[in-house]
C-alpha angles and dihedrals in degrees: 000000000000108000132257106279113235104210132000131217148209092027139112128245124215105226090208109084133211116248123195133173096012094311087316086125127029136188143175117203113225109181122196131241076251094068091245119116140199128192126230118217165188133204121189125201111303147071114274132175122232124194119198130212092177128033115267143184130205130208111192103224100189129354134017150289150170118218139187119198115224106268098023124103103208129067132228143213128241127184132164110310102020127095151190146215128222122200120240118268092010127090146218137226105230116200118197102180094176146006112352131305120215125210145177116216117203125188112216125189 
């Protein structure tokens, strides 16, 4: 697996942030001279649902966190440095049980 880049260049970043669950998860859209785009973002302590309309795959920068997948019945851990992949028009459970976990969301096609 490639690591988890730690800065990218050459793109432009949206001000307006995304704010989910009363300010509990926080992102920032950057979109690339390509026309793709990836969020960077927080999430403080709790337990959130995502749905997806793309696919999408998450690299945990900095922290930890423990995810279900919509339709599975088990749970697995992330940490810096891992990721996961999340299939289009379905969802995940995220668990963040301390600090602040960083991610980087990608939309793949």
């Amino acid at each position: 697996m490639a690591s988890i880049p730690a800065q990218f260049t050459g793109v432009t970043a949206v001000a307006k942030a995304n704010v989910y669950f009363g300010g509990k998860v926080v992102s920032h859209t950057i979109l690339f001279p390509d026309g793709s785009k990836k969020t960077l973002g927080l999430i403080y302590p709790g337990k959130f649902h995502f749905g997806t309309a793309q696919a999408e795959r998450m690299e945990i920068v900095a922290g930890a966190c423990v995810v279900k997948l919509d339709g599975q019945s088990t749970t697995a851990s992330y940490g810096a440095n891992q990721a996961f992949e999340v299939p289009a028009k379905s969802g995940f459970d995220i668990e963040v049980s301390e600090g602040i976990c960083e991610y980087i969301c990608s939309f793949l096609d």
